[in-house]
C-alpha positions in Angstrom: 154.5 192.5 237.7 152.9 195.3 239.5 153.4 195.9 243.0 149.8 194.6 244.3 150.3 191.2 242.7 154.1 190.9 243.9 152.5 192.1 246.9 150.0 188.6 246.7 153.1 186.5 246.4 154.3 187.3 249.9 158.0 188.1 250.8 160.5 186.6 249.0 162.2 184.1 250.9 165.3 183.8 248.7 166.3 187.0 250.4 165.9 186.0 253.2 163.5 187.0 256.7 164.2 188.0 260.1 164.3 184.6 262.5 161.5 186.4 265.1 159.4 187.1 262.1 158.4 183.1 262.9 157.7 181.6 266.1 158.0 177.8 266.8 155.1 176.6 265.5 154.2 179.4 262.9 153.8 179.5 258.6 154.4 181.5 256.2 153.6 182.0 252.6 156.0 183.3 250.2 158.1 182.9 247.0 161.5 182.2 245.5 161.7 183.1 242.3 158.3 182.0 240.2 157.6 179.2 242.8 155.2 179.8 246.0 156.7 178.5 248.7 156.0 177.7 252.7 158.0 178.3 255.5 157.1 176.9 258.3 159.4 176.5 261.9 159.3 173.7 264.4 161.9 174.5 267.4 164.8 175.3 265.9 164.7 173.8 262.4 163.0 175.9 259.1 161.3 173.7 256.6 160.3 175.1 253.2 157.8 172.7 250.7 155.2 173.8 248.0 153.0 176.0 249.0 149.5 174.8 247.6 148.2 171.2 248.3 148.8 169.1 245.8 144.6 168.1 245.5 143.0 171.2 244.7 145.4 173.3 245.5 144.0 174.3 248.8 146.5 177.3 251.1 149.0 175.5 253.0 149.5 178.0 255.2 146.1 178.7 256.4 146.4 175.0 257.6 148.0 173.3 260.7 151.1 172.0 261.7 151.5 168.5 263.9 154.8 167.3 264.3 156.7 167.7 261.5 153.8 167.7 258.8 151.4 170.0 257.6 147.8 169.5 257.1 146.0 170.9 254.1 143.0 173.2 255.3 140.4 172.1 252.5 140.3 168.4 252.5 142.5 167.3 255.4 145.7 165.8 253.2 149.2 165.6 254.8 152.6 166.4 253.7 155.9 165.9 255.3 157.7 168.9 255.8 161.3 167.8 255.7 160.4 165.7 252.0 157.0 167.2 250.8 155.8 163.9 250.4 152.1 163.5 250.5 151.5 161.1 253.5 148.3 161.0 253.9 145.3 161.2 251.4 143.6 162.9 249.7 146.5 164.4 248.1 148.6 161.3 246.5 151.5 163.7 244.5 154.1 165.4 246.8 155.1 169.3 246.7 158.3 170.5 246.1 161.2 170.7 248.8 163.8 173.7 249.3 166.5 173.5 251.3 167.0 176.3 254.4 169.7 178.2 256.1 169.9 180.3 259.1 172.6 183.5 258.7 173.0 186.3 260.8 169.7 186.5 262.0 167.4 185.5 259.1 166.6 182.1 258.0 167.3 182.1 253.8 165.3 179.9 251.7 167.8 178.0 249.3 167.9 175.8 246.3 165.0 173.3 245.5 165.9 170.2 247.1 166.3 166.4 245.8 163.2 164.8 245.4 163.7 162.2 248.1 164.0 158.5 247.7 160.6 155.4 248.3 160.4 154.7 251.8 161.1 151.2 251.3 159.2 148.9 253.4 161.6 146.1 254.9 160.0 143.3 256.3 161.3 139.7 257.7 160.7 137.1 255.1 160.4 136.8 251.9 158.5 140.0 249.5 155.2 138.2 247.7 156.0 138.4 244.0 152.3 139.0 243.3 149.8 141.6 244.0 146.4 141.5 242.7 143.9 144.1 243.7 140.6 143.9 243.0 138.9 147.1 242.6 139.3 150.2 240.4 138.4 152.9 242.6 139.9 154.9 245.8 141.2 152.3 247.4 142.6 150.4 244.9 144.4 153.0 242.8 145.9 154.7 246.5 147.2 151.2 247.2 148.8 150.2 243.9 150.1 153.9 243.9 151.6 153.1 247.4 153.4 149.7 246.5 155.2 151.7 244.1 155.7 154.7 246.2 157.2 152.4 249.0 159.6 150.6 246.6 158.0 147.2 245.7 159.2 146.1 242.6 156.9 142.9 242.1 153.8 142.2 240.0 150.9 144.7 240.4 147.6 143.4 238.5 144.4 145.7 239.5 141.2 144.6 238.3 138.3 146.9 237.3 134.5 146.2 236.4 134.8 150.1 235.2 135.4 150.7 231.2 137.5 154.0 232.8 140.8 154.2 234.7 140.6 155.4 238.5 138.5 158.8 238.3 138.1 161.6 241.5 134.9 160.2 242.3 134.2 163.2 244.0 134.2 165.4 241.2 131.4 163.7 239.7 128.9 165.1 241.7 130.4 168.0 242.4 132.1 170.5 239.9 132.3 168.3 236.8 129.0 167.0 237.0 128.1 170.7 237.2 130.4 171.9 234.2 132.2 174.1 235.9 135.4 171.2 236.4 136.6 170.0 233.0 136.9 166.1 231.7 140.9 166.1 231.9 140.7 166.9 235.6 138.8 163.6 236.4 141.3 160.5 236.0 143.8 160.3 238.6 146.4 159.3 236.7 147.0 159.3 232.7 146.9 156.3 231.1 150.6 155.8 230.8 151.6 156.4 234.1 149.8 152.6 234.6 152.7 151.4 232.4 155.6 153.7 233.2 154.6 152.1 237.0 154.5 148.6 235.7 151.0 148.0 237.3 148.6 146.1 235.2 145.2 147.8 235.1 142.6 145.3 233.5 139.7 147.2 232.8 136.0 145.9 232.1 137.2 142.6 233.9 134.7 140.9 236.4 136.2 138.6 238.9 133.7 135.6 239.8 135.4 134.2 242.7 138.4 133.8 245.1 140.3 130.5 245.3 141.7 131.1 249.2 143.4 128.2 249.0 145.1 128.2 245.9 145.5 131.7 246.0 144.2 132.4 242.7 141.1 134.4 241.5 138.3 133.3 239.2 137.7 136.0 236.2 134.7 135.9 234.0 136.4 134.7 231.1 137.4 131.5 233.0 141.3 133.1 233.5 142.6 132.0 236.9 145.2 134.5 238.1 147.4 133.8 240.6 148.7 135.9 243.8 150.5 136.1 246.7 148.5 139.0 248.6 145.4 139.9 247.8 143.1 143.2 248.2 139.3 143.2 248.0 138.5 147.1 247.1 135.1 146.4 245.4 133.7 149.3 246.5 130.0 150.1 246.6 127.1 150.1 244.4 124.0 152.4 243.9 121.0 151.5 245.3 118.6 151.0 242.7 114.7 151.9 243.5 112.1 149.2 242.9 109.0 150.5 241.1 108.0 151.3 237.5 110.2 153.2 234.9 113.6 153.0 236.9 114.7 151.3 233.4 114.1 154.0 231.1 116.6 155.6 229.7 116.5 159.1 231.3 116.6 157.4 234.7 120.0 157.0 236.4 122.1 156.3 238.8 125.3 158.4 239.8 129.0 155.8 240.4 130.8 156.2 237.5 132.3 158.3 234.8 130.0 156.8 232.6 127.0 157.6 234.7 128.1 161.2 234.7 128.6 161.2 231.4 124.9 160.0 230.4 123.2 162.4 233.0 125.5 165.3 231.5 123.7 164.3 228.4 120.4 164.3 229.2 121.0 167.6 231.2 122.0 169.1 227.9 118.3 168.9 226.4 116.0 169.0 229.7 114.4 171.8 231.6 113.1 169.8 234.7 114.7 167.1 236.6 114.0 165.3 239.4 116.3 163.5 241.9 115.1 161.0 244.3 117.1 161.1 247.7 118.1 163.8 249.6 121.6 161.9 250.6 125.0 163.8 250.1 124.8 162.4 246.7 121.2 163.5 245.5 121.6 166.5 246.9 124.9 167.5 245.4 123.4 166.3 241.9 120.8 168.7 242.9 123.1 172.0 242.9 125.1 170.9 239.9 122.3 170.5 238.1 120.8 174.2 239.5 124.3 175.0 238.1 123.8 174.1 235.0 120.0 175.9 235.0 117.4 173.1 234.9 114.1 173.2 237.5 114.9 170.4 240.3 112.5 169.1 242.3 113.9 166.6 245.2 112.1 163.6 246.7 112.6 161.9 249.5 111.0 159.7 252.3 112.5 161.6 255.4 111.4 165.1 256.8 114.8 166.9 257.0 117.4 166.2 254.2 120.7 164.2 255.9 119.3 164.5 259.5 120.2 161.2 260.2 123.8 161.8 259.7 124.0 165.7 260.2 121.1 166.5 262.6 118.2 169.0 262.8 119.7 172.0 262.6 122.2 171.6 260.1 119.5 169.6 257.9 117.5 172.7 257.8 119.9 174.6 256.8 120.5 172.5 253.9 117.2 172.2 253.3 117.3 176.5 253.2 120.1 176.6 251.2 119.0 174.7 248.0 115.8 176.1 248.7 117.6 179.7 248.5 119.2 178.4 245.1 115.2 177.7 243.7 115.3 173.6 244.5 111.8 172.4 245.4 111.6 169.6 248.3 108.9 167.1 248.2 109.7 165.5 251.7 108.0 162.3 253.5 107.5 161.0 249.5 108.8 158.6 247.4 108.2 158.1 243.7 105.8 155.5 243.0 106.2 155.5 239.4 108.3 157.1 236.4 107.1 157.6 232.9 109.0 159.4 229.7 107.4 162.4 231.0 106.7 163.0 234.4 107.3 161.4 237.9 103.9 160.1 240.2 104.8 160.2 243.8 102.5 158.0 246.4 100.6 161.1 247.8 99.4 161.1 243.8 100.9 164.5 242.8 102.8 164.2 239.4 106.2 165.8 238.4 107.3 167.0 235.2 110.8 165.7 234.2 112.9 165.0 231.2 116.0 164.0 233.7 115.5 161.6 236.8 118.6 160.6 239.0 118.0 158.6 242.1 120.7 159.4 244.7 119.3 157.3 247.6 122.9 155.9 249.2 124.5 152.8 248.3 125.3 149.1 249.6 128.5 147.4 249.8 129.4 144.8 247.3 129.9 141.4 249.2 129.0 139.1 247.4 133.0 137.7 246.2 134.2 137.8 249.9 130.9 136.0 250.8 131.4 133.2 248.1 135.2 133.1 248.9 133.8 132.1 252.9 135.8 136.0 254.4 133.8 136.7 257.6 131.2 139.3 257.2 129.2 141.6 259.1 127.6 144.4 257.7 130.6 144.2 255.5 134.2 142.6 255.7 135.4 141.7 259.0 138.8 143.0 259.4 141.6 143.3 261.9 143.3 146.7 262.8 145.8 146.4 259.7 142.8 145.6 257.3 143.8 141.4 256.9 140.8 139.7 257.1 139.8 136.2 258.4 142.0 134.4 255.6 145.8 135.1 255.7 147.2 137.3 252.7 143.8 138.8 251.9 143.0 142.8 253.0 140.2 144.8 252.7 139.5 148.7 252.2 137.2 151.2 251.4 133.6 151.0 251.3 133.3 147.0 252.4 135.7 146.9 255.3 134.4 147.1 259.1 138.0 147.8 261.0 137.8 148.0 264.9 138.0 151.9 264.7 140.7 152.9 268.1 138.4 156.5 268.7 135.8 154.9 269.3 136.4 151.7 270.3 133.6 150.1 268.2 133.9 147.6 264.7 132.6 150.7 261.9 132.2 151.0 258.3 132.7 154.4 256.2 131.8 155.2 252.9 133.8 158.2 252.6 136.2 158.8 249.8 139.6 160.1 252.0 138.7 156.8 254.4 139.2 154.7 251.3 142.1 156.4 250.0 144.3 155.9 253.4 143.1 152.6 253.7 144.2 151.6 250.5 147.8 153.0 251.1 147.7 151.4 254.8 146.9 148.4 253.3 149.5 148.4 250.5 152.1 148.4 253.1 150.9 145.8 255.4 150.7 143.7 252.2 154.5 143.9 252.2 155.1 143.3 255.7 154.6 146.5 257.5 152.3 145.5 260.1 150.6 149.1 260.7 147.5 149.5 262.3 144.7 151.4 260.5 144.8 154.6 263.3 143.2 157.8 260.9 140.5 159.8 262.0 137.1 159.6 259.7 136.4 162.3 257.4 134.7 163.6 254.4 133.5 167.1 253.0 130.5 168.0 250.7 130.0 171.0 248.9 126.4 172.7 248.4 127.0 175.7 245.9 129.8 177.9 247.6 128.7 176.2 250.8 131.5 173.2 251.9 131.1 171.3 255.0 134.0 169.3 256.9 133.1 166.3 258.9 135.5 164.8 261.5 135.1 161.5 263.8 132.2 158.6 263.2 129.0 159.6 264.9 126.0 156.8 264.1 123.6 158.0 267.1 124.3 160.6 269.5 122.1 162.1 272.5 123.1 165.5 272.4 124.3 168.2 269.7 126.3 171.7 270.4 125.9 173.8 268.0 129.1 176.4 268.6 128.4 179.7 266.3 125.6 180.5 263.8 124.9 178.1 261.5 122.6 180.1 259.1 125.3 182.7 259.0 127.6 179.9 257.5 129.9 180.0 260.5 129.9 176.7 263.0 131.1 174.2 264.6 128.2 171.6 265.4 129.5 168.9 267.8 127.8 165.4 268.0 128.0 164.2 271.6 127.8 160.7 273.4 127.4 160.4 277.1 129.6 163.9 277.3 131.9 163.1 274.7 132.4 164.5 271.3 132.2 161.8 268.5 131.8 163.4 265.3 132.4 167.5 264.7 131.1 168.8 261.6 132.0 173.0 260.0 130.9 174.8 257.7 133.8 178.2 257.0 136.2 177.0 260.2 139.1 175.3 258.8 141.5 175.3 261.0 139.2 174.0 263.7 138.3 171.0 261.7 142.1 170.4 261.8 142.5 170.9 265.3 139.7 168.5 266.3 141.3 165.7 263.7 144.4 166.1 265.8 143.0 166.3 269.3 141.2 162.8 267.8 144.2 160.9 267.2 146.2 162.0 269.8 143.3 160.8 272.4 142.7 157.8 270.6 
């Protein structure tokens, strides 16, 4: 190894560093033997875990301690620094775990520590010997993965309309959709971890109703399946444009792996596409498909792309930087008709494409909690540890509306993290843990080699702050209410999106 890339590694910890080389509260990135390793100090005590987050393997030690965790800097996960157990999502694996000892004035990095044992959930009364969770996506793979994490040894049945196991959903518009991510990175789990776990993962299965009081549900084949807690985790579905040619066959939608799969496909032998919407989604597809090298032309009924959630000024500058990247905008239009060939927007131009995806947002799928009688409004009404109106039955992700304790108001998120935690907050309420749903909103989108963080849950605001240059890809833009700060969104400031997150909880 040559000096420069033992250099990279940073000290070796094995041998130990000087205490006042660490204040309370400080990192530090290093190595014993091949593994990289953080240190980190809080008061007296030394902790030492993995140092790359488990999700994509974002810098641990460019992140930010609070109490005795730390917080990836990328995509917000948590980790426990005396166990490396991932605590919060994203990240769902752990990180390693050394152990530490302080001699003669330098605290020494030991051996790799015991992975440590489930945080078992005891609660009064009897365990329910059945789980069923319906749903095959975020919310429902983090919450069978925490039932098993937290030591319940009972029946786990999850039931999926998808033909594939949980995927990173993220990923699909992102760097797999854009070739640069391959396949085997997409499931988030192998298929036999689902049996080494004992949870039953019936894919393709459609479930036609609830039985509340029998505590059974309905599947399409006519199978009634019995449980003694229940989670509703079904998710979202694309919105699907009215007009003529949305059925052909080079006209999609982006959810799935098989979605991705088929516009991957057609990608492969067109020159032009076009995508309809300029949401998060559309305009992700967008830069992957720039990526991959075909002409994209973007249409949408608004004037600035993701104003209504980002603003003005950082809408422009999305707007700018696809536009920088050769993507042509065709704002305040919508298509009014597709053919094999080209698409006809309702000012009458025409567009040439071979490739059509319509990224336009999505809707939350209600229908089984309406037919099962679960009180509704703008989604699943539920309480602050995500039961809703009947006993035994939860709800997370996408459908829920919790009574959010920032803001004060009943909201609903369709953000990929938010479904994650929810899922695993729900898993242990299921077995008695009676914990309130507390974590800050937040999501990231990437735009090329552009990411931006979003903290807090800002529907309206009357003012925005704009802290640093946003066309110089360096900001903080801060979405006011009556003087105070719902929503905070970056672009390049990491560790301030982790600050705000924390200053949010600990006012909330």
């Amino acid at each position: 190894m040559s000096a420069d890339a033992a250099a990279d590694r940073g000290p070796d910890l094995a041998a130990g560093i000087a205490v006042d080389r660490l204040a309370d509260g400080q990192m530090l990135a290093g190595h014993v033997g091949d593994d990289a390793v953080l240190l980190a100090r809080r008061g007296g005590e030394y902790f030492a875990i993995g140092a790359s987050c488990s999700h994509y393997h974002g810098p641990l030690a460019e992140g930010s301690i609070v109490g005795d965790t730390v917080r990836c800097p990328w995509h917000h996960a948590c980790f426990s620094l005396r166990s490396g157990e991932a605590l919060h999502a994203p990240a769902i694996d752990g990180v390693g775990c050394w152990r530490t000892a302080v001699r003669g004035g330098k605290v020494f990095v030991l051996g790799k520590a015991p992975a440590a044992a489930p945080r078992r959930i005891e609660a009064a009364g009897d365990p329910p010997r059945r789980i069923v969770i319906v749903g095959g996506g975020a919310a429902g793979f983090a919450a069978a993965e925490m039932l098993r994490r937290s030591g319940y040894d009972g029946s786990v049945t999850m039931l999926s309309e998808d033909a594939a196991a949980p995927v990173d959903r993220p990923n699909l518009s992102k760097d797999y959709l854009a070739g640069s991510a391959p396949e085997d990175w997409i499931p988030l789990r192998g298929d036999d971890w689902y049996a080494a776990q004992r949870i039953e993962l019936r894919l393709g299965t459609t479930v036609t109703a609830l039985d509340a009081g029998a505590r059974e549900v309905v599947l399409g084949s006519g199978e009634r399946l019995g449980y003694d807690r229940l989670l509703l985790a079904t998710g979202a579905e694309p919105v699907r444009l009215e007009g003529s040619g949305m059925e052909l066959p080079h006209v999609h939608t982006l959810r799935s792996l098989a979605d991705c799969r088929a516009i991957i496909a057609h990608a492969a032998g067109a020159r032009r596409a076009v995508v309809l919407g300029a949401s998060f989604i559309g305009l992700e597809v967008a830069a992957a498909l720039r990526t991959r090298g075909l002409q994209v032309h973007v249409v949408a009924p608004e004037q600035r792309p993701m104003e209504r959630v980002l603003g003005a000024q950082l809408g422009d500058f999305v707007r700018a930087l696809h536009e920088q990247h050769g993507v042509v905008f065709h704002l305040g239009n919508t298509a009014s008709a597709i053919d094999a060939r080209q698409v006809t927007l309702n000012n009458g131009a025409t567009l040439e494409a071979e490739l059509v995806v319509a990224g336009v947002g999505v809707r939350p799928r209600l229908a089984l909690a309406e037919r099962a009688g679960l009180a509704l409004d703008r989604g699943v009404v539920v309480d602050a540890t995500l039961q809703t109106s009947m006993p035994g039955i939860y709800a997370a992700g996408d459908i829920a509306r919790w009574p959010d304790r920032g803001s004060g108001a009943a909201i609903r998120v369709e953000h990929w993290v938010v479904a994650q935690r929810q899922g695993q907050t729900a898993a242990r309420n299921m077995l008695g843990a009676r914990e309130a749903f507390t974590a800050v909103p937040f999501f990231w989108s990437q735009h090329y080699d552009v990411p931006i963080n979003y903290v807090g849950h800002a529907e309206g605001w009357d003012a925005i702050e704009v802290e640093g240059d946003i066309m110089a890809r360096d900001c903080a833009v801060h979405y006011k209410r009556a003087g105070r700060v719902l929503a905070v969104a970056t672009i390049y400031r990491d560790a301030q999106s982790l600050a705000v997150e924390a200053a949010m909880e600990a006012a909330a």
